[in-house]
DRENSELUM-740281 format. One record per residue (C-alpha): residue number from 1; residue in three letters; x, y, z; chain. Coordinates in steps of 0.5 Angstrom, whole numbers, padded with zeros to 4 digits. Example, Ala and Ser with C-alpha at 12.3 -4.5 7.8 and 13.67 -1.06 7.14 Angstrom:
2
+------+------+-------+-------+-------+-------+
! zaza ! zagu !  east ! north !    up ! volum !
+------+------+-------+-------+-------+-------+
!    1 !  Ala !  0025 ! -0009 !  0016 !     A !
!    2 !  Ser !  0027 ! -0002 !  0014 !     A !
+------+------+-------+-------+-------+-------+
! end
This chain:
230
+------+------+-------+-------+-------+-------+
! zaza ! zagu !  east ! north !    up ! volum !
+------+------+-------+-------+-------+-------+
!    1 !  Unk !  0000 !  0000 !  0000 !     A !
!    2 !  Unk !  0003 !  0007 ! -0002 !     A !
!    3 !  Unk !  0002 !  0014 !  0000 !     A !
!    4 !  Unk ! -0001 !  0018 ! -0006 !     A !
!    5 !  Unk !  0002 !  0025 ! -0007 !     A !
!    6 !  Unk ! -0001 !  0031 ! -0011 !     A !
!    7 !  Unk !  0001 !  0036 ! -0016 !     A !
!    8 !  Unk !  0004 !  0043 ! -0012 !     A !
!    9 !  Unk !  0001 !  0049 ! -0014 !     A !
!   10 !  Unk !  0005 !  0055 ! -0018 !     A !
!   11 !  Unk !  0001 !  0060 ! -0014 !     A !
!   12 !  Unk ! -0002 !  0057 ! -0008 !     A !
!   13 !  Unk ! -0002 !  0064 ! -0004 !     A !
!   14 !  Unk ! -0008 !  0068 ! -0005 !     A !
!   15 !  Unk ! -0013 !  0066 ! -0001 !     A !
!   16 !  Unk ! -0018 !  0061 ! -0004 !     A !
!   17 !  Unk ! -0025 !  0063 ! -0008 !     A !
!   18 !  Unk ! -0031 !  0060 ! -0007 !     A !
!   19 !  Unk ! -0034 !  0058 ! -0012 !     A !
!   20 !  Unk ! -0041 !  0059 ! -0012 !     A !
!   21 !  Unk ! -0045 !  0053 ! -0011 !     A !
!   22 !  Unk ! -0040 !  0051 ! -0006 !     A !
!   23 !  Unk ! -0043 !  0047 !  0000 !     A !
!   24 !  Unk ! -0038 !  0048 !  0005 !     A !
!   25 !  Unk ! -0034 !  0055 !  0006 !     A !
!   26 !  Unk ! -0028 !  0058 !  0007 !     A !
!   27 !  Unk ! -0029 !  0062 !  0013 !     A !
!   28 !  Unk ! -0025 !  0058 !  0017 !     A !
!   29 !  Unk ! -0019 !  0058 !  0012 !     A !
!   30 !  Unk ! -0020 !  0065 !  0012 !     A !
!   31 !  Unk ! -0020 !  0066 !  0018 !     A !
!   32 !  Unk ! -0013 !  0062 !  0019 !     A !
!   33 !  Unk ! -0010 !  0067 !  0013 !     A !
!   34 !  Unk ! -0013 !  0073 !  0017 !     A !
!   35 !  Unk ! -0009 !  0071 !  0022 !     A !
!   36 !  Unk ! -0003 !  0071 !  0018 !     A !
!   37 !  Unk ! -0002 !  0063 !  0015 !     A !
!   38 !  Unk ! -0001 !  0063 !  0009 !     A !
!   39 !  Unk ! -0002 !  0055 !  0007 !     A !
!   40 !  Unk ! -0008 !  0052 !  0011 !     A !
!   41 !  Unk ! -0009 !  0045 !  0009 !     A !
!   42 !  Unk ! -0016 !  0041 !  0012 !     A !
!   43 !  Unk ! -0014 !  0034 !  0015 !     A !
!   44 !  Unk ! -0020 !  0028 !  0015 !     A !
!   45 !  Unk ! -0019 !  0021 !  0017 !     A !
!   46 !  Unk ! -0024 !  0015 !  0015 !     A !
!   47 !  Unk ! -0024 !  0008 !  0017 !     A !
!   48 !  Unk ! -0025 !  0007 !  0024 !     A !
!   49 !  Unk ! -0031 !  0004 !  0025 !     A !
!   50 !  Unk ! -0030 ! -0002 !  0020 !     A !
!   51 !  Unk ! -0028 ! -0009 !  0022 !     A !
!   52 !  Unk ! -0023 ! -0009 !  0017 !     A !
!   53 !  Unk ! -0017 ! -0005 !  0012 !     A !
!   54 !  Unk ! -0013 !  0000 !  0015 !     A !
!   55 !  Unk ! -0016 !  0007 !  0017 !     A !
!   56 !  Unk ! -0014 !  0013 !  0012 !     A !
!   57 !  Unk ! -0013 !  0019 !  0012 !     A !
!   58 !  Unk ! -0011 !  0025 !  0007 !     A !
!   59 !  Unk ! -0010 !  0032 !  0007 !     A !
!   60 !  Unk ! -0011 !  0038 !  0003 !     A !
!   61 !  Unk ! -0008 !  0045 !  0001 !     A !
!   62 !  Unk ! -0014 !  0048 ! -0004 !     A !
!   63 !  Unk ! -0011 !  0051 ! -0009 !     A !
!   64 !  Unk ! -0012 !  0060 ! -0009 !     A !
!   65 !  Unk ! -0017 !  0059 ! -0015 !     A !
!   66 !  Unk ! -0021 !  0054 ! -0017 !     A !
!   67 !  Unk ! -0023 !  0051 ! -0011 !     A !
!   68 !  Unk ! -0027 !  0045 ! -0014 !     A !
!   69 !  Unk ! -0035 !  0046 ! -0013 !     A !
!   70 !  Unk ! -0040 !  0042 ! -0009 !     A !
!   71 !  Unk ! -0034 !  0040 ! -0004 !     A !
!   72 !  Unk ! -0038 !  0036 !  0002 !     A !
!   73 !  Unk ! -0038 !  0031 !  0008 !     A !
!   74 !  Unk ! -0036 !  0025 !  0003 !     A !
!   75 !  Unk ! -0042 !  0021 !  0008 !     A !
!   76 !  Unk ! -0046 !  0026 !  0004 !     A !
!   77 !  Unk ! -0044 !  0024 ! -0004 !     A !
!   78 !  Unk ! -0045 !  0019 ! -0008 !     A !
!   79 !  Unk ! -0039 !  0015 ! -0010 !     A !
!   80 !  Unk ! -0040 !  0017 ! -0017 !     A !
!   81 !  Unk ! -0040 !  0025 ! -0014 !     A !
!   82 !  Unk ! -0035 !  0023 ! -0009 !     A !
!   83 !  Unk ! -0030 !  0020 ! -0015 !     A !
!   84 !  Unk ! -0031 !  0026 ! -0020 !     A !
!   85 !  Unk ! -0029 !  0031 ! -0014 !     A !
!   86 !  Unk ! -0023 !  0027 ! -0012 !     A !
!   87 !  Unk ! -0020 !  0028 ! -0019 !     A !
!   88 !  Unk ! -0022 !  0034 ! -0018 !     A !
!   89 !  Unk ! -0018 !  0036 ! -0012 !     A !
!   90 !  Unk ! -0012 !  0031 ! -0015 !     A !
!   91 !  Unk ! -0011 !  0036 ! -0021 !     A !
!   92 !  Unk ! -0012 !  0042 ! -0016 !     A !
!   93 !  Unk ! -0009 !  0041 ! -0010 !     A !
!   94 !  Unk ! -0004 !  0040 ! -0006 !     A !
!   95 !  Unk ! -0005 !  0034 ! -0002 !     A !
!   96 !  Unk ! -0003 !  0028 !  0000 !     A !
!   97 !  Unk ! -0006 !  0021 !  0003 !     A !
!   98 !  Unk ! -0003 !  0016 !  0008 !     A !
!   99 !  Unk ! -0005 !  0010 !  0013 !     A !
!  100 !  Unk ! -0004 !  0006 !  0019 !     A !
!  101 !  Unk ! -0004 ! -0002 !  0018 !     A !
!  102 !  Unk ! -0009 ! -0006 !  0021 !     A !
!  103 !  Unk ! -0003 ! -0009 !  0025 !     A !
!  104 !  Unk ! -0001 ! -0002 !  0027 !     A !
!  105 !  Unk ! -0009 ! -0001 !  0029 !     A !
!  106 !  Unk ! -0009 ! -0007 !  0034 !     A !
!  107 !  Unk ! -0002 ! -0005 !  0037 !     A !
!  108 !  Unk ! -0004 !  0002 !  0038 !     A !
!  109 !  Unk ! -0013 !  0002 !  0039 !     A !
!  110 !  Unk ! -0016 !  0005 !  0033 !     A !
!  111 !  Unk ! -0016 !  0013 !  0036 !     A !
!  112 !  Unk ! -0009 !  0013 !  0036 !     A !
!  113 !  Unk ! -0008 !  0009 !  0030 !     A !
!  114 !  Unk ! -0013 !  0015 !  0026 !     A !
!  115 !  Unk ! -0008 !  0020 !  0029 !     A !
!  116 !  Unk ! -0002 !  0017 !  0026 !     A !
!  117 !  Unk ! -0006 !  0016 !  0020 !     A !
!  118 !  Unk ! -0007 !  0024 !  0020 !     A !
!  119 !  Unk !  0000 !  0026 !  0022 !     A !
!  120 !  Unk !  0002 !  0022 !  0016 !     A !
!  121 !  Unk ! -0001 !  0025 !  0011 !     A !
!  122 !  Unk !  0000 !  0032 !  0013 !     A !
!  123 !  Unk !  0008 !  0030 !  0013 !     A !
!  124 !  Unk !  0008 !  0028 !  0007 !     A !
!  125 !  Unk !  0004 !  0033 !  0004 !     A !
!  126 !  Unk !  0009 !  0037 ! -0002 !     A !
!  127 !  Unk !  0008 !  0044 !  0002 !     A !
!  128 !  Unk !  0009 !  0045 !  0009 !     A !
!  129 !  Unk !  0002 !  0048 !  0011 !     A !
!  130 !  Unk !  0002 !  0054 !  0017 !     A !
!  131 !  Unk ! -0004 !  0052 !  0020 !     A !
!  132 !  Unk ! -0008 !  0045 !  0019 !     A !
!  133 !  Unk ! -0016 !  0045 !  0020 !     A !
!  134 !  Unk ! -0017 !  0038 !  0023 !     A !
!  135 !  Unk ! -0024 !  0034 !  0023 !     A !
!  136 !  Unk ! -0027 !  0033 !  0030 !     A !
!  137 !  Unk ! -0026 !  0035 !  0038 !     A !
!  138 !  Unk ! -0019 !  0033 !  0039 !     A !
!  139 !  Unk ! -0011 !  0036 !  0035 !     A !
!  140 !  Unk ! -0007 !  0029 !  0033 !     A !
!  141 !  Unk ! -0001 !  0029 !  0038 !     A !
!  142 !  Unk !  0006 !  0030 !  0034 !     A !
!  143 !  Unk !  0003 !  0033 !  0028 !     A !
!  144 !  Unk !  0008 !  0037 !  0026 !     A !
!  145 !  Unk !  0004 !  0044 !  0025 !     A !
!  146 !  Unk ! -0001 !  0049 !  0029 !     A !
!  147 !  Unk ! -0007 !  0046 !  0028 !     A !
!  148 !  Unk ! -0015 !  0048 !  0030 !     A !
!  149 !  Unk ! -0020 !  0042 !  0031 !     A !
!  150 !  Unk ! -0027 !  0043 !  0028 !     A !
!  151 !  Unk ! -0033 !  0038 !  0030 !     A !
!  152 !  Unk ! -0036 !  0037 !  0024 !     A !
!  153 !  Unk ! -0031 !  0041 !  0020 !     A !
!  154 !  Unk ! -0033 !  0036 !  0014 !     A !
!  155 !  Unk ! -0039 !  0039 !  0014 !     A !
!  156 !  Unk ! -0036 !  0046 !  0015 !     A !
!  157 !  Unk ! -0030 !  0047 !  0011 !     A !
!  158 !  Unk ! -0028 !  0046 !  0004 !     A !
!  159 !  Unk ! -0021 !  0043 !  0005 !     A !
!  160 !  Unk ! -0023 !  0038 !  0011 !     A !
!  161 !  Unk ! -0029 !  0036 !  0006 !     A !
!  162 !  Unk ! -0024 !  0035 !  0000 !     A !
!  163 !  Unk ! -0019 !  0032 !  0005 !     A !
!  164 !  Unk ! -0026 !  0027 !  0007 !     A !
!  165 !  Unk ! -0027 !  0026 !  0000 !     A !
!  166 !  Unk ! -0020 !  0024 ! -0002 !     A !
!  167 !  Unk ! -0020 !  0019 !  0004 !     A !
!  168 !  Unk ! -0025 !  0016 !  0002 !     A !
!  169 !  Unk ! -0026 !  0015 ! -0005 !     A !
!  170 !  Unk ! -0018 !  0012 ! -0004 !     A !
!  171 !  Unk ! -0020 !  0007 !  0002 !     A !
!  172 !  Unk ! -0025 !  0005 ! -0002 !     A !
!  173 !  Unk ! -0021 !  0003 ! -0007 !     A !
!  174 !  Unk ! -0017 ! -0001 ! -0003 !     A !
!  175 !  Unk ! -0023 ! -0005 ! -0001 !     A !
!  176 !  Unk ! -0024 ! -0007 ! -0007 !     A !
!  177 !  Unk ! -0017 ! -0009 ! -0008 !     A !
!  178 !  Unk ! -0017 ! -0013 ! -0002 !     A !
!  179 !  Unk ! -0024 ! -0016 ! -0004 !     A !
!  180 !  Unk ! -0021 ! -0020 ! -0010 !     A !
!  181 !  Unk ! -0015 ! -0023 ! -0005 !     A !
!  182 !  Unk ! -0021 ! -0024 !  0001 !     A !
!  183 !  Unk ! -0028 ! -0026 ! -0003 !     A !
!  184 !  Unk ! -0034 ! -0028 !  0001 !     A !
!  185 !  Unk ! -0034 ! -0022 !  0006 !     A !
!  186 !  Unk ! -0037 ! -0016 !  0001 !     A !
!  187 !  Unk ! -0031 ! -0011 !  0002 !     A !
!  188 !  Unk ! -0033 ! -0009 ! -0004 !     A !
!  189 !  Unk ! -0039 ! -0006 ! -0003 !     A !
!  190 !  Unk ! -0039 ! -0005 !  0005 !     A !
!  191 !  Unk ! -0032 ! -0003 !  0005 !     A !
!  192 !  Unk ! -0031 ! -0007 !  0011 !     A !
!  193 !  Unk ! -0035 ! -0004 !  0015 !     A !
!  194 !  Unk ! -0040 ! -0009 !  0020 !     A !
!  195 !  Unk ! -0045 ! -0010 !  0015 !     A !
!  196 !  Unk ! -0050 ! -0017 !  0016 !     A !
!  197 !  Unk ! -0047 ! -0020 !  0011 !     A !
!  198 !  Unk ! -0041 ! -0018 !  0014 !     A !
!  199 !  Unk ! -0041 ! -0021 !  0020 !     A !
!  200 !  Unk ! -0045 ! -0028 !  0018 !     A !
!  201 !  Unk ! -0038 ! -0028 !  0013 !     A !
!  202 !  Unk ! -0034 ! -0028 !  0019 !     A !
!  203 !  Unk ! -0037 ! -0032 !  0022 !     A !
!  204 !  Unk ! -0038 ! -0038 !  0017 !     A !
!  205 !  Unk ! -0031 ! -0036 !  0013 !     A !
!  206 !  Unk ! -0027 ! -0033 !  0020 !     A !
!  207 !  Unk ! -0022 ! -0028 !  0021 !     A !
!  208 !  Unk ! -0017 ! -0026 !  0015 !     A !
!  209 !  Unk ! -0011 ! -0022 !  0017 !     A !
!  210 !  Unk ! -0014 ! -0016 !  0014 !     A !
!  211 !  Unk ! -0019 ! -0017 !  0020 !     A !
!  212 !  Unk ! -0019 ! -0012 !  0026 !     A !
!  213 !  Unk ! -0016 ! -0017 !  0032 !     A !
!  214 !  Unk ! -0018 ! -0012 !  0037 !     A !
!  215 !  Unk ! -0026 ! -0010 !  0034 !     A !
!  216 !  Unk ! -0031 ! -0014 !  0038 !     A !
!  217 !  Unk ! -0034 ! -0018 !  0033 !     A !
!  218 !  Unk ! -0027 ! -0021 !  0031 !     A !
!  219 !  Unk ! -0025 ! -0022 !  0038 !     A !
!  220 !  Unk ! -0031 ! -0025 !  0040 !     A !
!  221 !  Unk ! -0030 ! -0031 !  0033 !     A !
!  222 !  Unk ! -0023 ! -0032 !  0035 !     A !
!  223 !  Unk ! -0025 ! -0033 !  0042 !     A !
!  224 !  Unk ! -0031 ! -0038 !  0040 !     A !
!  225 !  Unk ! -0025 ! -0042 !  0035 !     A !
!  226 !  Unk ! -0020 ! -0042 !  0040 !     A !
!  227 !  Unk ! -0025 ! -0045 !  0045 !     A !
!  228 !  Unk ! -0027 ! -0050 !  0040 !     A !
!  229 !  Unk ! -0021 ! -0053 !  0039 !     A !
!  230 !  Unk ! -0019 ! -0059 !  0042 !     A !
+------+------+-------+-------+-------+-------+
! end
């Protein structure tokens, strides 16, 4: 699995216009700008509810014209709109996606595994930014940049929003891959999260080395198999 980089802008200083049409706003960009930062990225992570794959993150400098429309809470798209966006967002943007392994989420718990998948992805970005606008109550430790968190910010600001959508459609992807190595547990349209159909697969076909060892539906399995053998 590999981190994916983006293009660097030739001019990423002016502040960033809206376009009009745009669901998510610039306020808390420019009110980081007002303040004197000259780069401001949004960072969102998904992937931590599901029962399987990495949690992945990216981060999203928006580029100071052209910011792409109908950015939004990727939960809130349809894959179709989430893959046209992402294209979007590659071609303009400064950015960057990274992960943290499954091992990496049972060794550390899946909040600090997320963290970490954040901090990745705001280092590997191509520009170092001033100020990162982070999704959620809480700054990921050792993220490297003055930060401000921002509950719901994927609904809220257009860089976070870009960020949720890159994550998504990249972890998404990933699934399918997975799902072509793993057949039988739906990863291709559930992506891994504890749908049903999911938790009966885990059940008849068991655990993967993709699974969560430290979610509770995979503990328990492993625990019932273990309790099984003779």
């Amino acid at each position: 699995m590999k981190d994916l980089f983006g293009p660097q802008l030739h001019d990423p200083l002016p502040r960033p216009r809206a376009r009009s049409g745009q669901k998510c706003g610039l306020r808390h960009e420019r009110e980081a700008m007002a303040d004197g930062a000259m780069l401001v990225c949004g960072v969102d992570e998904v992937g931590r509810g599901p029962l399987a794959g990495p949690v992945t993150a990216a981060a999203v400098i928006l580029p100071s014209r052209g910011v792409p429309r109908g950015l939004d809470d990727s939960k809130k798209l349809t894959a179709a709109a989430r893959d046209r966006l992402a294209a979007r967002i590659m071609d303009s943007a400064i950015w960057a996606v990274a992960h943290a392994s499954v091992a990496e989420i049972d060794e550390l718990n899946i909040y600090h595994a997320a963290h970490l998948a954040m901090c990745r992805a705001v280092a590997a970005l191509g520009a170092r930014p001033c100020v990162a606008l982070v999704d959620g109550n809480r700054i990921p430790r050792g993220l490297g940049v003055p930060a401000r968190a921002i509950v719901g910010g994927d609904a809220q600001s257009a860089s976070i929003a870009a960020a949720s959508i890159l994550a998504k459609v990249t972890r998404d992807r990933i699934m399918v891959d997975f799902a072509q190595q793993h057949p039988g547990y739906g990863w291709e349209v559930n992506a891994g999260y504890p749908t049903p159909a999911h938790k009966k697969a885990l059940r008849e076909l068991g655990a993967t080395p993709l699974h969560r060892r430290g979610f509770a539906p995979v503990y328990q399995m492993l625990c019932k198999e273990q309790s099984l053998t003779p």
